[in-house]
N, C-alpha and C positions, 0 to 999 in steps of 0.2 A: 585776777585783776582787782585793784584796790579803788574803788570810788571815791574821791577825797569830797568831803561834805565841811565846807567854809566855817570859822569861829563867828558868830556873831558879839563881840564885846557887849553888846546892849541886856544880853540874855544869859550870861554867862552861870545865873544860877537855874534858870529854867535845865526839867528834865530833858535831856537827849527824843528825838522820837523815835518812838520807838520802831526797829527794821521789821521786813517783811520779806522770808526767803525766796518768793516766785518775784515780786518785784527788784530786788536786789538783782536775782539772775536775767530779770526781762531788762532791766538796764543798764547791766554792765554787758550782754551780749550787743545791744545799741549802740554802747560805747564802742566794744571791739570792731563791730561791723563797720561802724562809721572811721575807724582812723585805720583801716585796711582799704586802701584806692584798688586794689586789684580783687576784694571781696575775700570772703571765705567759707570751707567749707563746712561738714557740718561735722566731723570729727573735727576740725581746727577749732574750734567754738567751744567743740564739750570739752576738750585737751585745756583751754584756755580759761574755759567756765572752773574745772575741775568736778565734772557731775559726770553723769554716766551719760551713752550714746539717747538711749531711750527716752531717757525725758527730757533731756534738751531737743530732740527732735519734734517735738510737742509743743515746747515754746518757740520754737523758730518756724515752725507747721502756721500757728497761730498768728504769728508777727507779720509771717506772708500773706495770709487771706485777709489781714488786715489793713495790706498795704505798707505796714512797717519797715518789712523786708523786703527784696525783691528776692527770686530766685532766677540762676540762668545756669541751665550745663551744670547743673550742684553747687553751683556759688555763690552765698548770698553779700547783696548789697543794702546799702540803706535804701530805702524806698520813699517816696513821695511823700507818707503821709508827717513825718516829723516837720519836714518845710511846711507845709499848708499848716500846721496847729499855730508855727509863729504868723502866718497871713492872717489866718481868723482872729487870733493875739493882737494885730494892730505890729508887729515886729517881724516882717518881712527880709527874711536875711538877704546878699547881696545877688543877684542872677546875672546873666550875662545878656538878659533880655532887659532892657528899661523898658519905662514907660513912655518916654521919648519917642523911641524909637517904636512901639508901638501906635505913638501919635502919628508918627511918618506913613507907617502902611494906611491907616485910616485917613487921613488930608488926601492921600494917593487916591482911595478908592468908593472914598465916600458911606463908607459902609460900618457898620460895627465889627469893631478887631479884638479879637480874645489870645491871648496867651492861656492856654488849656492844661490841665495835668492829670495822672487815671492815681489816685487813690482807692485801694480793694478794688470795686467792681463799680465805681463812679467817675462821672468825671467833674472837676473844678474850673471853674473858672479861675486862675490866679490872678491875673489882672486884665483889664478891658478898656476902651474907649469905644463911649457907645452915647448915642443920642436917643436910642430907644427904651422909653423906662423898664421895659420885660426884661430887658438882656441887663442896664442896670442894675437893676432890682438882682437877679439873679447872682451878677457877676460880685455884687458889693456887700452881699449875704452868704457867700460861699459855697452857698446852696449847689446841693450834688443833682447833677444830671446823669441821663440815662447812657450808659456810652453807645450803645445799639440805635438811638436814635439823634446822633450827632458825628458828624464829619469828622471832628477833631476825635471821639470816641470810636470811630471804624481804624482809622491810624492810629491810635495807641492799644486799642485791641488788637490789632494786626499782627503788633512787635513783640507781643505776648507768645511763650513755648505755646505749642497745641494743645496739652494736659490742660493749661489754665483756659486757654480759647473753651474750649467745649466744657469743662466744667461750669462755667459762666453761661455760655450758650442755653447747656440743658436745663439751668433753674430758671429758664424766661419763662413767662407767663404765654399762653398761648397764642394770643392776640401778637406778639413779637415775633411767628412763626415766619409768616412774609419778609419781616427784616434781617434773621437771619440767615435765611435763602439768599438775598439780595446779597449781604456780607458775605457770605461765606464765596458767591458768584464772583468778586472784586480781590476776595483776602491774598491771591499771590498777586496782582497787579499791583494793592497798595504795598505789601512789604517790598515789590520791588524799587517805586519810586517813590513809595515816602509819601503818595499825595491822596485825597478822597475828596472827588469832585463832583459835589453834587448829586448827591444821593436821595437825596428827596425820601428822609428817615423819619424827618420830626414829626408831628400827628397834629401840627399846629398850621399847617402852609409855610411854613419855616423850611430854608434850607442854607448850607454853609460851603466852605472850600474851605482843604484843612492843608496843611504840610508837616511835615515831619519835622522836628529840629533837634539834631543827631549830638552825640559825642560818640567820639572811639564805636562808631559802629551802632547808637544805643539811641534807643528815642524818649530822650529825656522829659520833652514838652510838646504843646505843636503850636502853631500860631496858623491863625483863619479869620476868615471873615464869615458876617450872618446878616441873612438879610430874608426877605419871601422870595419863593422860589422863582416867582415871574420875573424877579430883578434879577437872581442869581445867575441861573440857568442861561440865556443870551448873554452874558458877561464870563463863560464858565473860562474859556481859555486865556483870555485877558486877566482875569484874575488869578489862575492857577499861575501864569508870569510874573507877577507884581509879586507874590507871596512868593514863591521859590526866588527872584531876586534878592528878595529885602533878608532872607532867611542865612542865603551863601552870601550876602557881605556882613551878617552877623557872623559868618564861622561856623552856623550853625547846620550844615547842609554834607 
């Protein structure tokens, strides 16, 4: 694959820059991943790269635990983390979630509403309405959260192969022992509907109600609300309703 790198008329006597062969291969694998809708595998990549099995398996190894890549069943896709670099950027490419219509869940339920996403072993906020400066502050700083200790990170953990589950599981800190008992107690409830209600994870009196929000099968984002657990918790099934509504007339359910 050929990378095409644009003329700049302004610099035409400036030296070229100069390339670099693990980046040239970590970006044109990017490239290839990304305009493959059905993903690829990891002989299709080094076939495609032109490199041997072994060391492109190292840079696609890398790309995954980074978030870059996703893997599933041997076939990778592009991962989360490219879209969140344009968010933090101020160049947020198009979603099929507005911000609108995260105003809508929030006027509904009074609560702060997050559109979520798991990059590596974190999770983001992509975008929020929120009246409380924590969740603010958090959401408008991109700042990574724990996924173990958030509703919307029990659901996007969930949807992860089990290889990834427990490899993430085992580097928790001790202290996270409780919460992944709790996870691990709920993990086939959540992958079967998609939802994690109120789990009373965060270490702040914080707690949320997450949903899933799907393509072809895949749990691409989630959308939730947060609030202290004294508000949540009596609202749990009322809200667990409002959020899988607003979710299946997005499409995304």
């Amino acid at each position: 694959m050929c990378l095409m790198t644009p003329a700049d008329p302004d610099v035409r006597g400036a030296k070229p820059r100069p390339r670099h062969r693990m980046v040239d291969r970590v970006a044109a694998i990017l490239e290839m991943v990304a305009r493959a809708p059905e993903g690829l595998t990891l002989t299709e990549i080094s076939t495609e790269l032109g490199a041997p099995v072994s060391s492109t398996h190292g840079l696609v190894n890398g790309l995954a635990a980074t978030g870059y890549l996703e893997e599933r069943n041997r076939v990778y896709r592009l991962g989360a983390a490219p879209y969140l670099l344009n968010v933090i950027a101020g160049r947020p490419p198009v979603t099929k979630v507005s911000h609108d219509q995260l105003l809508g869940v929030h006027a509904e339920t009074g609560l702060t509403t997050a559109l979520s996403a798991m990059v590596g072993d974190s999770l983001f906020y992509v975008d929020h309405v929120s009246s409380d400066p924590v969740y603010a502050y958090l959401g408008e700083n991109r700042l990574r959260r724990s996924l173990l200790r958030t509703s919307a990170g029990w659901v996007l953990l969930a949807d992860k192969e089990n290889r990834d589950i427990w490899t993430l599981l085992n580097g928790l800190p001790e202290d996270d022992s409780p919460r992944v008992e709790a996870f691990l107690g709920q993990l086939e409830e959540i992958r079967r509907t998609g939802i994690c209600a109120s789990p009373r994870a965060a270490r702040d009196g914080g707690d949320g109600i997450s949903v899933a929000l799907r393509e072809d099968g895949m749990t691409i984002a989630t959308v939730g609300v947060i609030g202290d657990a004294t508000t949540i918790a009596p609202r749990r099934d009322e809200l667990v309703e409002i959020l899988v509504r607003h979710a299946t007339e997005w499409g995304l359910r």
